[in-house]
C-alpha positions as CSV (number, residue, x, y, z in Angstrom):
1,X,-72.3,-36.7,-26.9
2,X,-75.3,-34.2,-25.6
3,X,-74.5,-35.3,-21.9
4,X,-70.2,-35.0,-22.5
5,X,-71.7,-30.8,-23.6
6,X,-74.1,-30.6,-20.7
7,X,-72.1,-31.7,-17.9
8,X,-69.2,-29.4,-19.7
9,X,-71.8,-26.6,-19.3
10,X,-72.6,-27.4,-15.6
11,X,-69.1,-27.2,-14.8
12,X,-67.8,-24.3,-16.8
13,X,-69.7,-21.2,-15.4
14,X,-67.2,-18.7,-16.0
15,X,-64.2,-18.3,-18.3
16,X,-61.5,-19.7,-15.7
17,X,-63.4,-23.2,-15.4
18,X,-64.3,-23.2,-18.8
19,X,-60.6,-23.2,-19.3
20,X,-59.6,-25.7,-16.5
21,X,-62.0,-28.1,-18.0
22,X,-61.0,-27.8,-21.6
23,X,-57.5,-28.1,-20.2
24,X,-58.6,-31.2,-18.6
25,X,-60.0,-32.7,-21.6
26,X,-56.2,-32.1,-23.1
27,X,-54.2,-33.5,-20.5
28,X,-56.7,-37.1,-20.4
29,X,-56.1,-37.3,-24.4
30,X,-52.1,-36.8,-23.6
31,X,-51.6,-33.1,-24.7
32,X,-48.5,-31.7,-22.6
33,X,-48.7,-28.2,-21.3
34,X,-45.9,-26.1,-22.2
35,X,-44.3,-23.2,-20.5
36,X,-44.1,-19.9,-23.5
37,X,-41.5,-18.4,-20.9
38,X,-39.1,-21.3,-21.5
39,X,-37.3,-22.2,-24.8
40,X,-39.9,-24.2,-27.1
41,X,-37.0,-26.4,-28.2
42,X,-37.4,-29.3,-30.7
43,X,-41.0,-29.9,-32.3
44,X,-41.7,-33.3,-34.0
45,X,-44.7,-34.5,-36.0
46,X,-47.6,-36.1,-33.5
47,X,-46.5,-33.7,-31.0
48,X,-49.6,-32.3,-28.9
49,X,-49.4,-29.2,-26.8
50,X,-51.2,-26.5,-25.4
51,X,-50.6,-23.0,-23.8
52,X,-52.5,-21.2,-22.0
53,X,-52.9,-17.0,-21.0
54,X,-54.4,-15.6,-17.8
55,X,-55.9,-18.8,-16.6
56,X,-59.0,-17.8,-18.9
57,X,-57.3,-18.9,-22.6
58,X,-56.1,-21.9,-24.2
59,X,-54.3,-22.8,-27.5
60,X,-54.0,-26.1,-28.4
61,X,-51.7,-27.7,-31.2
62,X,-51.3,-31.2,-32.8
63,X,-48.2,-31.0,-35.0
64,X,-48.8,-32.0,-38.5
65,X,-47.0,-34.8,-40.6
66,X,-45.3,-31.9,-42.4
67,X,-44.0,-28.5,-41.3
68,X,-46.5,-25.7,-41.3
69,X,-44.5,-24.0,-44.1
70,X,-44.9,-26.1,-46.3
71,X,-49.0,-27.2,-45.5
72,X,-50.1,-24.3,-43.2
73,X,-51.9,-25.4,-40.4
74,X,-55.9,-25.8,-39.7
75,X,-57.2,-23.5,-37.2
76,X,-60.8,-23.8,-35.2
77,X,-61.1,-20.5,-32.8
78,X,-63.8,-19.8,-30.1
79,X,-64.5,-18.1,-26.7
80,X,-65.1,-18.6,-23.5
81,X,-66.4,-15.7,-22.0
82,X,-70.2,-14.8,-22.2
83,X,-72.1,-12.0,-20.5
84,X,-72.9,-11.4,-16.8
85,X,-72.4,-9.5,-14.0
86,X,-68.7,-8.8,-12.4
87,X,-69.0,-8.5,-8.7
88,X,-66.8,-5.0,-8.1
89,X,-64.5,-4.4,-5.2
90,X,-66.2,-3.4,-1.8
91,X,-69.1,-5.4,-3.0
92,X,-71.4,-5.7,0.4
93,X,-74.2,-3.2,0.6
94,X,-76.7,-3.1,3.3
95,X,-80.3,-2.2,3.7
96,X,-82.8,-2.7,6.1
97,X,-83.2,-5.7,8.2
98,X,-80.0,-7.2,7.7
99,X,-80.1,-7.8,3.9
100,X,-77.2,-7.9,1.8
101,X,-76.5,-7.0,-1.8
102,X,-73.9,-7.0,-3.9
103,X,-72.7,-4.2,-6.2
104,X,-71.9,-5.4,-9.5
105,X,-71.1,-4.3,-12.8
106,X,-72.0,-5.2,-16.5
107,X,-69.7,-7.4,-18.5
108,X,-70.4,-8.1,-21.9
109,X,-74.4,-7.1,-23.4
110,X,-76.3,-9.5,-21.1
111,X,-80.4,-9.6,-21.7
112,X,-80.6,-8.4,-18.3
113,X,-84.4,-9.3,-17.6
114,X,-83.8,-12.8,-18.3
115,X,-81.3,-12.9,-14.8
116,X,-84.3,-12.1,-12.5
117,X,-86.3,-14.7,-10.2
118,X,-83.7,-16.9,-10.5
119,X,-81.2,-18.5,-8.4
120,X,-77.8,-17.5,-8.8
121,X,-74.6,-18.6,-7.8
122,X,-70.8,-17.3,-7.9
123,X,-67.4,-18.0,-9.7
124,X,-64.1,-17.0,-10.5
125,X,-61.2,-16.9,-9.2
126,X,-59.5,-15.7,-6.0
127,X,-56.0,-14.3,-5.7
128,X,-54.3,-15.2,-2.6
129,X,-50.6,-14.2,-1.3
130,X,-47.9,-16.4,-2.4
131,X,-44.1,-16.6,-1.7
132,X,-43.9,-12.7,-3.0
133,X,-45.5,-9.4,-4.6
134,X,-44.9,-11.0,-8.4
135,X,-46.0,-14.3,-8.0
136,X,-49.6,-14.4,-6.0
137,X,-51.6,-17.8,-6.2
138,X,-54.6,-18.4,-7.9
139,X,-57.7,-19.9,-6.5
140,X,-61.0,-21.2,-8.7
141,X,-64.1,-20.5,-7.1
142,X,-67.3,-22.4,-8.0
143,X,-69.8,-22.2,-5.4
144,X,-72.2,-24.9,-6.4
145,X,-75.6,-24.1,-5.1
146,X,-77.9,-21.7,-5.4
147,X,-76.5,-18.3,-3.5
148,X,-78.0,-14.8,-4.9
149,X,-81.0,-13.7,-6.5
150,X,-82.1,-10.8,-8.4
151,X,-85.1,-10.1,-7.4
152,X,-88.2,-8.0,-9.6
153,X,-90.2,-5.1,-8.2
154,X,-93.7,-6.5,-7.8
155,X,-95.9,-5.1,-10.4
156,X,-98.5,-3.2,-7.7
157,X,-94.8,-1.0,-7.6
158,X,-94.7,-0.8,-11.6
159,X,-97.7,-1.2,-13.6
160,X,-95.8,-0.8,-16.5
161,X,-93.8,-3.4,-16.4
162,X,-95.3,-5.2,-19.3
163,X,-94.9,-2.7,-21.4
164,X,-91.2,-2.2,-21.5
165,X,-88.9,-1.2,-18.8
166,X,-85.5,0.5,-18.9
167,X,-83.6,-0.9,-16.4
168,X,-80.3,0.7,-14.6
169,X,-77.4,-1.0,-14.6
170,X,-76.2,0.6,-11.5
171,X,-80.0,0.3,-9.0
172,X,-81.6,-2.6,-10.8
173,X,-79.5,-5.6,-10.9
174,X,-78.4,-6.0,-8.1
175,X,-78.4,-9.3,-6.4
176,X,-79.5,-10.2,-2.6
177,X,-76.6,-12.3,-1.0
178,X,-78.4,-13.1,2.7
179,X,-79.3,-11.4,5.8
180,X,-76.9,-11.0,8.6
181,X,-76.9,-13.1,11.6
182,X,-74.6,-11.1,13.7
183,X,-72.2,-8.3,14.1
184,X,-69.4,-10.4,12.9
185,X,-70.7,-10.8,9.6
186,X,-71.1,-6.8,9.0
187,X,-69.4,-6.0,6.1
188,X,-67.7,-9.9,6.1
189,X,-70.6,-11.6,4.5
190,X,-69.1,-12.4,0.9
191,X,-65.9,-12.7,2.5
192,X,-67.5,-15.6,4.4
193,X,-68.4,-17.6,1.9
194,X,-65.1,-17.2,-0.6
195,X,-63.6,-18.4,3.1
196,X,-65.8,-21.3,4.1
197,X,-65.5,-22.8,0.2
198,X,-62.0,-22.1,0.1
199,X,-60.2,-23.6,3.5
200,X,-58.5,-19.9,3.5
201,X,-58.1,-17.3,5.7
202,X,-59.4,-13.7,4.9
203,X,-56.3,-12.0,5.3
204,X,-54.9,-14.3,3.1
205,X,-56.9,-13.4,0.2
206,X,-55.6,-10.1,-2.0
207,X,-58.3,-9.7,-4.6
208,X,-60.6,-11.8,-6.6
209,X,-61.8,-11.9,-10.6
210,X,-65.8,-12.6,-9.5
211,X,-69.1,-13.6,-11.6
212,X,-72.8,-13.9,-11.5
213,X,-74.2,-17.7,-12.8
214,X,-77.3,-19.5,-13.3
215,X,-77.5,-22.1,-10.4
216,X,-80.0,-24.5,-12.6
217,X,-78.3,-27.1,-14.8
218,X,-78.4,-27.2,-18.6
219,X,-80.9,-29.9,-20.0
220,X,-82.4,-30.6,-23.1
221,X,-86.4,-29.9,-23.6
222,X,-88.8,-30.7,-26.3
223,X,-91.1,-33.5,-27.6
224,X,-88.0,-35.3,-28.8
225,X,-85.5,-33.8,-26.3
226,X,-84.2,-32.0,-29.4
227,X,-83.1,-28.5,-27.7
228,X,-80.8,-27.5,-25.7
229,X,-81.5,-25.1,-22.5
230,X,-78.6,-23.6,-20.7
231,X,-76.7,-20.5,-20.2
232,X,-73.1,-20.3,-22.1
233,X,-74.3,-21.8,-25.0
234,X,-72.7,-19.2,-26.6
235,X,-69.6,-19.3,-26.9
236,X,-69.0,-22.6,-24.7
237,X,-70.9,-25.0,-27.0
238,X,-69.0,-23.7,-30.0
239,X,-65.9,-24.3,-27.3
240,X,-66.7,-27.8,-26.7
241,X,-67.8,-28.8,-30.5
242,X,-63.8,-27.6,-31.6
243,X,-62.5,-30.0,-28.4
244,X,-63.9,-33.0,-29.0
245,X,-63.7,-32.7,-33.0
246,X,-59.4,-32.2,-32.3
247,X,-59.8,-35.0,-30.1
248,X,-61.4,-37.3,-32.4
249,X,-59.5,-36.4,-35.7
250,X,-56.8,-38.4,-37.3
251,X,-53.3,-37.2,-37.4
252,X,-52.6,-35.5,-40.6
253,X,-49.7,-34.2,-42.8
254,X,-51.2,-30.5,-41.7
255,X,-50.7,-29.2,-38.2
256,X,-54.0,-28.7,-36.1
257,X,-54.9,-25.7,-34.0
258,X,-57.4,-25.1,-31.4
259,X,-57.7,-21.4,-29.9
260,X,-60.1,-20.9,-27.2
261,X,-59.9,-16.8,-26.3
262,X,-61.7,-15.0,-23.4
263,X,-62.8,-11.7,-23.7
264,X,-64.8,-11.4,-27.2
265,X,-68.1,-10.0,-25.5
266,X,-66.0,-7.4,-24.7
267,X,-63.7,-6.3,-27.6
268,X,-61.1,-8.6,-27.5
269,X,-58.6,-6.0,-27.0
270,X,-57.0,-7.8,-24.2
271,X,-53.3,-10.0,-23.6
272,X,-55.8,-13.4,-23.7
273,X,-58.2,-12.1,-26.7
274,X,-57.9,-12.0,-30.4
275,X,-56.8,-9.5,-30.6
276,X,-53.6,-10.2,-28.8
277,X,-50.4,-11.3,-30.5
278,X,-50.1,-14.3,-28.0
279,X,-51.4,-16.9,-30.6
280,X,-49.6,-15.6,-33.7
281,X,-46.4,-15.0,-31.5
282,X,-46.5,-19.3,-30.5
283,X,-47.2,-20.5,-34.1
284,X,-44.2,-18.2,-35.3
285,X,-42.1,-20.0,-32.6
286,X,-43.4,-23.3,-33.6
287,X,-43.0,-22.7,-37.7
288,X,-39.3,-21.6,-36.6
289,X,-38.8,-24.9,-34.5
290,X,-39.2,-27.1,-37.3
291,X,-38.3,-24.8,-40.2
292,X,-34.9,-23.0,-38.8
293,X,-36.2,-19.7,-40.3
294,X,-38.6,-17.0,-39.1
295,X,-39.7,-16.7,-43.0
296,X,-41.4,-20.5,-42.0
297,X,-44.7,-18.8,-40.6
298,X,-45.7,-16.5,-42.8
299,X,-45.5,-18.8,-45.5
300,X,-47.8,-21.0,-43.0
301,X,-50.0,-18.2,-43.2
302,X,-50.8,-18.4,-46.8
303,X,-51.1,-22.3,-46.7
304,X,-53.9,-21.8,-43.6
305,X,-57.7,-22.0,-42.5
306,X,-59.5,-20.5,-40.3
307,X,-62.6,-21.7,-38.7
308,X,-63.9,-18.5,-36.5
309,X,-66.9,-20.5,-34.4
310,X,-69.2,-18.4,-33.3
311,X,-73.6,-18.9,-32.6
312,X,-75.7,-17.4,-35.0
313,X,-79.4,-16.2,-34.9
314,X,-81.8,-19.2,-35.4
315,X,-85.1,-18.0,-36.7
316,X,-87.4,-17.2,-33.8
317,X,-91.1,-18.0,-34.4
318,X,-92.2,-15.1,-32.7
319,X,-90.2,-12.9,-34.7
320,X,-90.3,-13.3,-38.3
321,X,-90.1,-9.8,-39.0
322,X,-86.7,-9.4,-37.4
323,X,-84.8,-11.9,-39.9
324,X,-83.7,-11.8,-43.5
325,X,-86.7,-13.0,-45.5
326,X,-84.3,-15.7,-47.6
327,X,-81.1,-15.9,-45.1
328,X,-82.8,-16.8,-41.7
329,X,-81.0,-20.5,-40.2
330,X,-83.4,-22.9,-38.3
331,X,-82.7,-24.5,-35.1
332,X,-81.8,-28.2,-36.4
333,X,-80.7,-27.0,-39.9
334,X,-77.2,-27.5,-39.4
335,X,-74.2,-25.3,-38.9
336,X,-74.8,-21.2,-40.4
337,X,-72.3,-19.2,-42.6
338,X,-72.2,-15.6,-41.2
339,X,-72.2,-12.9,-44.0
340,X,-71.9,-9.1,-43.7
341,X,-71.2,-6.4,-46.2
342,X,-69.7,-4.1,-43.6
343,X,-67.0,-6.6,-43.2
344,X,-67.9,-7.8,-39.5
345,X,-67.8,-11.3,-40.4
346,X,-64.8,-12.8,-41.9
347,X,-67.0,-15.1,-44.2
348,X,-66.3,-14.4,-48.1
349,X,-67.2,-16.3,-51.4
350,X,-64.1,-18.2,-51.3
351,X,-63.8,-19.3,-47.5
352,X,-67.6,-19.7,-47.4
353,X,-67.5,-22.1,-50.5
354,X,-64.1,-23.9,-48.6
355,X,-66.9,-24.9,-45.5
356,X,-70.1,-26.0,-47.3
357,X,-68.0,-28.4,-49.5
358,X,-66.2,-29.4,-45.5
359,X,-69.6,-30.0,-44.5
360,X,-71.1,-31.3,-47.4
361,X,-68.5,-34.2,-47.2
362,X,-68.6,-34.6,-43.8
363,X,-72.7,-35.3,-44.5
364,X,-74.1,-32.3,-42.7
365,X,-76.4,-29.7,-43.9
366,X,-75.1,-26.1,-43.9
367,X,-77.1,-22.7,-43.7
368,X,-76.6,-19.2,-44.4
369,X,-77.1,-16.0,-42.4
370,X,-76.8,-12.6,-43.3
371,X,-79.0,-9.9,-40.9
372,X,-82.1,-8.1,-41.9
373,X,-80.7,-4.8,-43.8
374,X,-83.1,-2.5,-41.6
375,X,-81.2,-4.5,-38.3
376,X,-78.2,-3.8,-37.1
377,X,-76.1,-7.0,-36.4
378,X,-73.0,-8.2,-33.9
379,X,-69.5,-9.2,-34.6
380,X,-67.3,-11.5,-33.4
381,X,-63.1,-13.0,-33.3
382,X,-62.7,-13.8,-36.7
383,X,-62.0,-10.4,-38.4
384,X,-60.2,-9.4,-35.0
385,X,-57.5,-12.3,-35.5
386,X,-57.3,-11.6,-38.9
387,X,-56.1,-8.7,-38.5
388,X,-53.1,-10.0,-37.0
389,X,-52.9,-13.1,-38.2
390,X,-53.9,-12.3,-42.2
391,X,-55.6,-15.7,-42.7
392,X,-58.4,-17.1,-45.2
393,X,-61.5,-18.1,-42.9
394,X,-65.1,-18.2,-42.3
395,X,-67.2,-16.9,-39.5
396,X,-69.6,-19.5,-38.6
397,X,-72.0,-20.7,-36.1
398,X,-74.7,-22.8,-34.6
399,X,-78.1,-21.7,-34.6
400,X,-79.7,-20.4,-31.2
401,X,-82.5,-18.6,-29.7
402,X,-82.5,-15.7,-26.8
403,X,-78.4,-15.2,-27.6
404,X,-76.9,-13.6,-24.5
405,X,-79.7,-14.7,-22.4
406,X,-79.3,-16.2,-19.0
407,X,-80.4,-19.2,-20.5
408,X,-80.1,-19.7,-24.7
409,X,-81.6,-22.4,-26.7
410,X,-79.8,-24.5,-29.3
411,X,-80.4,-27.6,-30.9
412,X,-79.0,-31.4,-30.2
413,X,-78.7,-32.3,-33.6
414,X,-76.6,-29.0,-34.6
415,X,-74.3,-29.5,-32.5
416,X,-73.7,-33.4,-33.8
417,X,-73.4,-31.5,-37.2
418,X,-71.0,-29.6,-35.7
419,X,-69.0,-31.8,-34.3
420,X,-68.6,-34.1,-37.5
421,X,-67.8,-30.9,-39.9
422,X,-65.2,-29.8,-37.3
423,X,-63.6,-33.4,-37.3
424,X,-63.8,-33.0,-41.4
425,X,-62.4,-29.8,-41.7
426,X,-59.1,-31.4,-39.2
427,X,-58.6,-34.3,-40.9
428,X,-57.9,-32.2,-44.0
């Protein structure tokens, strides 16, 4: 199970192969892809679909015994995305003796020390012309060795360094592409490479969607091999834990819903995050196929679950003075229910009561989280799909260190509790 996540990890370093992957995973188990600018048509019990938005989303569904009026449907949500650096338009910069760098921008609230000294590598997606304006081609990018580096200023420059250093978004992080070998490669250099992987032509290339990634593999570290290293843990191990739980549930009376969104490090204001209308706008359509009325969904609504999946804080040893004193999860504890009184998580009594008894059936320890009242906390998807999508649900987690690191730490046996209270909660 901890190599199926690693080598999930290795091969989803951005949002679009994270997607492509998952998407994979569907098509081996027999989902069918279906097209939301055609009718949906007829929808029978066993039926297994997906949909996806913007190459970077994907909503799967495994149609329930009954129709979703009358047994609402069970719904485990994630993302894909996770901080890093976007490389911007007119990207090549050059300095003396040849060197190249790359201008880049923030996406998402990266730790941005932890992406220096490292190698580096690119991915995304390229756009390239198709047969006209409206319809251009997509490209996946994945350049699978190490490429860029950001590198630190040596500390004879800054002899502060240890002692805390505000770093510019815009000067500071920055990473070194190569030197140029001749006068061809002026101002070509990127181009180059998205070329060589490709088998493309430069002219045929419009624009790209581009991203900074760790170049070093996930493993697993400890006495025991019982963490986790990698980057992406979060959201992507969340991601993988909802996949192969759908995949290794029973068919049930109640229909079963899987919704990966991109975007949630950045708001999730967007046509493929939660905070679009895509997902609520396909189970209407599918409540209607099997009911004949549009009245069919919201009554699904009421009969509904949510599971918003999301990492939580583990307590760091380092630290202690950060956390909660009596809600502070442990790597190895088990999945976390995510508390706040401001409302940022969508965790109450009731749904947090509905997933400790999931979990306590499915015979895995559960663990609560609520943030230090002198610390200000995050938020994630749940409470920004419920408010489209009124649903009952919890905001939940697995515990790990360094979140939004280049590299986060999480544990093996959480996510084997994970996966086991995610197959409970969908065989429901």
């Amino acid at each position: 199970m901890i190599n199926r996540l690693l080598n999930f990890l290795d091969a989803s370093p951005v949002n679009f192969l994270a997607v492509k992957n998952l998407c994979g995973e569907l098509d081996r188990a027999g989902y069918r892809q279906i097209d939301p600018r055609m009718p949906l048509g007829s929808v029978q019990a066993g039926d297994e679909l997906y949909v996806t938005k913007n190459d970077s989303s994907v909503y799967a569904f495994r149609i329930g015994q009954r129709p979703m009026a009358e047994v609402g449907f069970r719904m485990i949500c994630a993302h894909c995305d996770s901080p890093t650096f976007r490389i911007k338009p007119n990207a090549e910069m050059d300095g003396e003796g040849g060197i190249v760098k790359l201008n880049t921008e923030v996406y998402g609230g990266p730790i941005m020390s932890t992406w220096f000294d490292r190698p580096l590598t690119l991915a995304g997606r390229v756009i390239v012309r198709g047969l006209d304006p409206m319809n251009p081609k997509t490209l996946l990018l994945y350049i699978k060795r190490p490429l860029l580096q950001i590198s630190n200023l040596a500390i004879h420059f800054n002899r502060e360094v240890n002692d805390g250093v505000k770093l510019s978004r815009q000067k500071d992080v920055l990473p070194i592409l190569g030197i140029i070998q001749d006068e061809l490669e002026k101002g070509n250099l990127l181009l180059r490479v998205i070329c060589d992987e490709l088998a493309i032509q430069s002219t045929d290339i419009l624009d790209f969607d581009l991203y900074l990634a760790d170049a070093t593999p996930a493993c697993t570290f400890g006495v025991h091999n019982e963490f986790i290293s990698s980057g992406r843990l979060d959201d992507l191990s969340m991601c993988f834990a909802g996949l192969e739980a759908l995949l290794a549930a029973p068919q049930t009376a109640t229909t079963q819903v899987l919704a990966i969104f991109d975007n949630e490090e950045t708001g999730s204001q967007t046509k493929q995050g939660a905070g679009s209308p895509f997902l609520a706008t396909i189970l209407k359509r599918i409540a209607q196929a099997q009911s004949g009325t549009e009245e069919a969904f919201y009554q699904a609504v009421e009969r509904s679950f949510m599971v918003s999946a999301d990492n939580a804080h583990a307590w760091h040893p380092n630290y202690s003075d950060k956390y909660d004193p009596t809600n502070h999860p442990v790597l190895g504890g088990g999945p976390v229910i995510k508390f706040n009184a401001a409302q940022k998580y969508a965790s109450d009594a009731v749904s947090a009561a509905i997933f400790a008894e999931i979990c306590r059936e499915a015979g895995v320890p559960c663990q609560r989280f609520v943030n230090h009242s002198d610390v200000a906390g995050g938020s994630t998807l749940g409470n920004i799909l419920a408010s489209s999508i009124p649903l009952r649900g919890v905001d939940m987690g697995n515990p790990i260190l360094a979140m939004h690191s280049c590299r986060e730490t999480g544990s093996v046996a959480d996510h084997a509790y994970c996966v086991k209270a995610f197959t409970q909660f969908y065989g429901l």
